[in-house]
N, C-alpha and C positions, 0 to 999 in steps of 0.2 A: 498713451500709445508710443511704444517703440520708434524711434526715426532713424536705427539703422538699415541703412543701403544693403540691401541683399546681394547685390551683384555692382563691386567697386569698378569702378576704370580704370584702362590701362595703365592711367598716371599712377593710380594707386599701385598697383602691385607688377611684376615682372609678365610678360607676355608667356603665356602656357603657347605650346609647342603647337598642339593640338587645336587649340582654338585660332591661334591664326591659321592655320591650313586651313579649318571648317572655313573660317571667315574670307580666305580666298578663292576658296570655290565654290563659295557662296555668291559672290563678284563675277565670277565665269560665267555662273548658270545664269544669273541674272543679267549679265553684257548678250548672253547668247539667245535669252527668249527676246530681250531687247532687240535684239537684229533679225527674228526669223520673219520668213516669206510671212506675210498676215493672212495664206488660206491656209496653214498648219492651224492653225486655233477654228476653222468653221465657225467663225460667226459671221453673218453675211454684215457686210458694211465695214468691217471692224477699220477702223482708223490710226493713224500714226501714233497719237495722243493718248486713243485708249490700248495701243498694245503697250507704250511705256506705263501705263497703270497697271497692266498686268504684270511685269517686271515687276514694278517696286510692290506687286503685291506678295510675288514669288520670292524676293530679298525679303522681307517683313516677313512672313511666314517662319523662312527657314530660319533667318537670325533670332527670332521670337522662341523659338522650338529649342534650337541648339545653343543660346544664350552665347554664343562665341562672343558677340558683344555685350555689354550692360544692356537690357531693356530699354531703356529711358536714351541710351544712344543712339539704337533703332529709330527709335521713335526723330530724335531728331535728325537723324541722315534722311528719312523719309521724306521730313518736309522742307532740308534744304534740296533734296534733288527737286521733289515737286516742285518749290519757287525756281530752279534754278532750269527746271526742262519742262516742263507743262503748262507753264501759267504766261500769262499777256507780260511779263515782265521776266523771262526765259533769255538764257543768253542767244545772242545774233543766230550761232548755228543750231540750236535746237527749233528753233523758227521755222514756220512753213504757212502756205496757206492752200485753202480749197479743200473740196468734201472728203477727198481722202485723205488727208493732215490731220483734218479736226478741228472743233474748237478747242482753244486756249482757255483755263482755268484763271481764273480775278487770283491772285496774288494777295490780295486784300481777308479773300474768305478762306485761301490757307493757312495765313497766319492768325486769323479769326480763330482757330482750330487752338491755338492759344488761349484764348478767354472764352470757347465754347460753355452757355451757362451750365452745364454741366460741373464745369472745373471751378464757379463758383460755389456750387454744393460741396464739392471735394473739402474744397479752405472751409468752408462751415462749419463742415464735421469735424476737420481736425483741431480749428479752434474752439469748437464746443468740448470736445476731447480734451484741450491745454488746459482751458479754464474747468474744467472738473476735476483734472488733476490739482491745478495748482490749489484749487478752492477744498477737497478732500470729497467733492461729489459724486465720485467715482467709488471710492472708499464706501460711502454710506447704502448708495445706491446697489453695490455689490452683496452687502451685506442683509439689503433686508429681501431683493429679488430672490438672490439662491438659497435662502434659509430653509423654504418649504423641500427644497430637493436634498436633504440631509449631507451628509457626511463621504459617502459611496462616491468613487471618481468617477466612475460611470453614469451616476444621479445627476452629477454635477453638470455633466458633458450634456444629459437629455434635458436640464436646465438650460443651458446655455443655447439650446439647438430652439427648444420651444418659445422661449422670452423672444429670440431673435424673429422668427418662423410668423410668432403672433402681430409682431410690431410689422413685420413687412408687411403684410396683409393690408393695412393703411396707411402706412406713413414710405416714403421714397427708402428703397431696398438700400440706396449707397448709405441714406440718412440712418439708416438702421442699421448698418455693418456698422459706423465710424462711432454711434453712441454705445454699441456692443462692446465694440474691442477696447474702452475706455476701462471696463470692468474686467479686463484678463490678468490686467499690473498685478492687481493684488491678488488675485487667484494663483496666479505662476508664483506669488511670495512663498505660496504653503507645499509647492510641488517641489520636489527635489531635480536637480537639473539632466540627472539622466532619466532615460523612457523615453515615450513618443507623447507622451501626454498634454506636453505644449502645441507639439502641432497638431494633436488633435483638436485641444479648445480652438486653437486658432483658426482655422479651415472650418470648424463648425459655424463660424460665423457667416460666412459668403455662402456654404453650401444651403444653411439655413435661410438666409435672406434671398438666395435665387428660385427657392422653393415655395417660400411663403408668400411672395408677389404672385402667386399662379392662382389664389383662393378668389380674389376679388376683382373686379374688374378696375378698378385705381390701385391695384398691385403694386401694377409693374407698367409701363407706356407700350408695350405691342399689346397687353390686352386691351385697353383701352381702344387703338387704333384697328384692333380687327369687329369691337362690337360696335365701332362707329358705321364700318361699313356692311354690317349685318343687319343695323338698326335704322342707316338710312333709306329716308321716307323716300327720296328719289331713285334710288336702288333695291338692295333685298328688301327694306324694309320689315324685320323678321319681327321686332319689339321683342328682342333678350333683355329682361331686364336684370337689376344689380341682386336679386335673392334668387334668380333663376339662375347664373351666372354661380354662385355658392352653394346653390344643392348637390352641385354635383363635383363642382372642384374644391371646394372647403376639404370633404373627405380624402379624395385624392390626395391635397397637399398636405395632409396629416400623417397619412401613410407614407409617402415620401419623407418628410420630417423622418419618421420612426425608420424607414429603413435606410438612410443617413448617419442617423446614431447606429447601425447595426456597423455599417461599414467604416465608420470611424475609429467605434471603440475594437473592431476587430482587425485594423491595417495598421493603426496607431496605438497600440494597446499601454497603459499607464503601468509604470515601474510599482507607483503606488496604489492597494488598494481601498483608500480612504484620502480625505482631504478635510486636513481640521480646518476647518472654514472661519476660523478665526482671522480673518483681516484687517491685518496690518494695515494703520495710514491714520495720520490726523484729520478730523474733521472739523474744520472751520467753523466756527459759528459766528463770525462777526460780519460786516455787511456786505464783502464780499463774497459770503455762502449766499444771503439773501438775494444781491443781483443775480448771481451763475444759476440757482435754480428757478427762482421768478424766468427767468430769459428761457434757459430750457424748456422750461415746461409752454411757455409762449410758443416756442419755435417746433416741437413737436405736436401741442395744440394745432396748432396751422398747418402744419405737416400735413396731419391728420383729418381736417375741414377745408382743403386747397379748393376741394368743388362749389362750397360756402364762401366761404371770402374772394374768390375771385385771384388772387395770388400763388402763384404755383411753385414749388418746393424751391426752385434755384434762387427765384426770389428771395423767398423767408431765410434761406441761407444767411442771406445779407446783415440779419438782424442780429445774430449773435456776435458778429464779425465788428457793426458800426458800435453794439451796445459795451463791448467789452474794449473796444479799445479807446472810447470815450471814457469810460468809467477807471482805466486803467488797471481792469484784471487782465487784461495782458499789457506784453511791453515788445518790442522791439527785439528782444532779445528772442521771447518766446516764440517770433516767428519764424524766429532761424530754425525751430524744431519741426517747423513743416518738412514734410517730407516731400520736397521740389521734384523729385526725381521722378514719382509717380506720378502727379501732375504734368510731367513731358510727355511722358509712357500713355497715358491713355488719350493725350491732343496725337499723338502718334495715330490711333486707333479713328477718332475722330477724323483727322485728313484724308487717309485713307479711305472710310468711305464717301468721302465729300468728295476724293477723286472719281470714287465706283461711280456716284450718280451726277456728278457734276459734266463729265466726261461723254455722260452716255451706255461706258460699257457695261452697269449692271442693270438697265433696260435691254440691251443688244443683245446681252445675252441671257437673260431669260425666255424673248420671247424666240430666240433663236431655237430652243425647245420645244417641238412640238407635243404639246400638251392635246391639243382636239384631236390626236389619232390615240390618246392610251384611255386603258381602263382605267375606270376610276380609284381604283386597288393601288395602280404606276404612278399616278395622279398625287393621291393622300402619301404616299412613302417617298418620290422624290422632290416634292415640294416639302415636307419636314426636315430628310435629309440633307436638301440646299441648305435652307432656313437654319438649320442644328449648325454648318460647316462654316456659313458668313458669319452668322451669329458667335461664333469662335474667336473671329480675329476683327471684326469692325462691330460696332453700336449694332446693340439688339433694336433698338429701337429704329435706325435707319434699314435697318434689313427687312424689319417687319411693316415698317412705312410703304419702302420699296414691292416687297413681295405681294401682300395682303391687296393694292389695287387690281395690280395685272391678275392675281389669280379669282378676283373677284369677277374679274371680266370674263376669263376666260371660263370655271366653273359656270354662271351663270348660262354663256352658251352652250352649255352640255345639256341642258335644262333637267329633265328629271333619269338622266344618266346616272347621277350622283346617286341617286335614292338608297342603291346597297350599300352604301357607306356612312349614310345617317344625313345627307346633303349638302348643300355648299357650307353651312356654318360648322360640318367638322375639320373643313379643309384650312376654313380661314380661324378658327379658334383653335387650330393645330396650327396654326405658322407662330400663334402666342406662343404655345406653349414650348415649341421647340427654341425658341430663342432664347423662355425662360431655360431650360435644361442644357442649354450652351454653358458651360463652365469648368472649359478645361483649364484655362491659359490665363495669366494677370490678366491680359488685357481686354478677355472675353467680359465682364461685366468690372462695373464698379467697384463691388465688395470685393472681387477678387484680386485688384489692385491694391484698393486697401490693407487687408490681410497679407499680401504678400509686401508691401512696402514693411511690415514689422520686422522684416530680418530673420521670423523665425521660420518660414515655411521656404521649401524647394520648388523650384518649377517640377519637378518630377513626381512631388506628393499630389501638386495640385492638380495633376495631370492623372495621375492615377484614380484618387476620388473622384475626380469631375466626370472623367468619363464611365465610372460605374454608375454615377448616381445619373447621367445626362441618357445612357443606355435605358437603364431601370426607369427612369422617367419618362421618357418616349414611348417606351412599349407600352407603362401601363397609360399613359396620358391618350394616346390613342386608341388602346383597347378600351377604357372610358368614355372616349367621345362617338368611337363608332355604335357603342351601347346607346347610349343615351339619347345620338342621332337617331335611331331604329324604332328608340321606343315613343318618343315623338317629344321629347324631353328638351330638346331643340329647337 
């Protein structure tokens, strides 16, 4: 895996003209929602604490969008303002007390946002990633995966989209972007450096793994979290079980998949129209091959039975991380090849919504929405729409945590209002799926942090595919669920 910095810092290179303007009237807009009356925003209660959240969520956004600064800079101006103005350890004047102030955020669980186990997963895969390189795993692995997809750049591309698409489906979507892009090294050895054919394979990875988690219910963690609250016995209690759950989104996420590859190979289209698949790289065979795939195959074994062992992916992370640097396939040296920078970029992502719900104001404002005066039609399109928007720029997984109760409660009092729309489990197995089909932005998932820490993809590609395939994915993911609600498939 690549660990060039896609977007250097200021230290590195001369200030563009342009970007510091964006970047100070980035500063303005942000000083000025920061300061407005709190009934401009209509959310009843809204507090001191949580309008500076919406600021820094309004800074975050735009600096995210316009890249005026490095990403991973973003990421940390966010959490020194939060320590420095929101939290129990906030300078004297950012201080206040009493119901209109707010509570104060722990200091403690922002910087938390640091070692979120999440960003344990992250180091896994890249040192899973080091030690395949260094060991030639990566090489071998390459070789015998895309052999079946022939020679055709485009074969190669629906290779690469499928291997990925399949693995997500049970093994952690980050775990399966970071073992994916291990296998691009040598692929990009056979491709000539001009075309878009690099960023095609590259973006096929994230686009593939944010689609492939949508088939099963250990996907991806919102669908888990919404057939929790479908299937519990003191609530719906509906019993969706994990083959009724893939009757009908397996298909889906296949067809996603295929028209993924439409969009890739036709926005990034390959200089060349073949790729001698011959790859370059030595492969090891002394006992450092033996460790690096033994361990592998442990740590995606487990990946894969997290519901069986009781051990959940951040964990098993651990193991390739403690075994490889005991055994000394990696060094010291090699971890400098991490790519630190994304690691900041997505704890950025992470604080953020630890502010939304820590704060308060992403309960304030949802229920500030009167949801029990619309149809159920207004219902199903602006809770996916939320759900698509948060899911963009904070953890799918915190959006869908957040969302998936309140709208549980709320649908449930509608009681058979729902009915034209296939019922409450389309609302809340649609707040999954739009979070899966969040992926415009690095910061919106995992994989797509990953893929973009390689240096080779633009905020503007990934922007563009994300949101055709996040479009296409929503329509048809809902025109699916409202089916399959009706037919009693639900």
């Amino acid at each position: 895996m690549s660990t060039q910095t896609h977007a250097p810092g200021w230290g590195q290179q001369p200030v563009r003209p342009k970007k510091l303007i964006a970047f100070i009237i980035i500063i303005l807009i942000t000083a000025v929602v920061w300061n407005l009356p709190s009934a401009v925003f209509d959310i009843q209660g809204l507090t001191v604490v949580q309008q500076r959240v919406i600021a820094l969520l309004v800074f975050a956004t735009l600096a995210w969008v316009t890249e005026c600064i490095p990403s991973w800079a973003t990421s940390l101006a966010i959490i020194t303002t939060m320590c420095l103005s929101i939290s129990n350890n906030s300078l004297p004047f950012f201080k206040g007390e009493g119901e209109v102030f707010g509570s104060l955020i722990s200091s403690k669980e922002i910087m938390a946002t640091f070692a979120n186990p999440v960003i344990i997963l992250f180091l896994g895969g890249f040192i899973l990633a080091i030690a395949a390189r260094n060991s030639g795993l990566d090489v071998f692995l390459a070789r015998h995966l895309l052999r079946p997809f022939g020679k055709r750049s485009e074969m190669v591309l629906l290779g690469f989209i499928l291997i990925t698409g399949i693995f997500s489906m049970f093994i952690s979507n980050t775990a399966t972007a970071a073992m994916m892009l291990t296998f691009l090294a040598p692929v990009f050895a056979a491709l000539p450096p001009e075309g878009k054919g690099r960023i095609a394979l590259t973006l096929s990875i994230p686009i593939a793994a944010n689609i492939g988690g949508m088939a099963t219910p250990i996907g991806t963690p919102p669908n888990a979290i919404a057939l929790q609250a479908l299937n519990n016995p003191a609530g719906l209690n509906l019993g969706i079980g994990f083959g009724q759950w893939m009757a009908f989104m397996l298909p889906l996420s296949l067809i996603l998949l295929f028209v993924g590859w439409l969009l890739l190979k036709k926005l990034f289209p390959f200089s060349k129209k073949t790729i001698e698949l011959e790859i370059k790289g030595t492969v090891h065979h002394g006992w450092r091959m033996k460790v690096v795939s033994i361990t592998f195959g442990v740590t995606v074994l487990m990946w894969l039975f997290d519901r069986i062992t009781g051990v959940d992916a951040n964990t098993v992370a651990l193991i390739p991380i403690g075994v490889f640097a005991i055994t000394g396939v990696i060094t010291g040296k090699d971890l400098q090849s991490v790519d630190w920078s994304v690691i900041w970029m997505v704890a950025g992502g992470f604080a953020l919504g630890l502010g939304l719900n820590a704060s308060g104001l992403a309960g304030a404002a949802i229920e500030s929405i009167p949801f029990g005066q619309w149809s159920p039609v207004v219902i199903l399109i602006i809770s996916g729409l939320i759900c698509y928007l948060l899911s963009n720029f904070i953890s799918n997984t915190a959006t869908a945590a957040l969302l998936v109760p309140i709208l549980a409660v709320v649908c449930t009092g509608m009681g058979d209002r729902l009915g034209a729309i296939g019922g409450v489990s389309t609302v809340l197995i649609g707040i999954a799926l739009s979070a899966s089909s969040a992926m415009c932005l690095p910061i919106s998932t995992p994989p797509n942090a990953i893929a973009y820490s390689t240096g080779l993809v633009a905020q503007k590609d990934m922007l563009k595919i994300g949101l055709l395939v996040g479009i296409i994915g929503l329509t048809l993911s809902y025109t699916v669920l409202v089916i399959a609600g009706r037919l009693g498939m639900l």
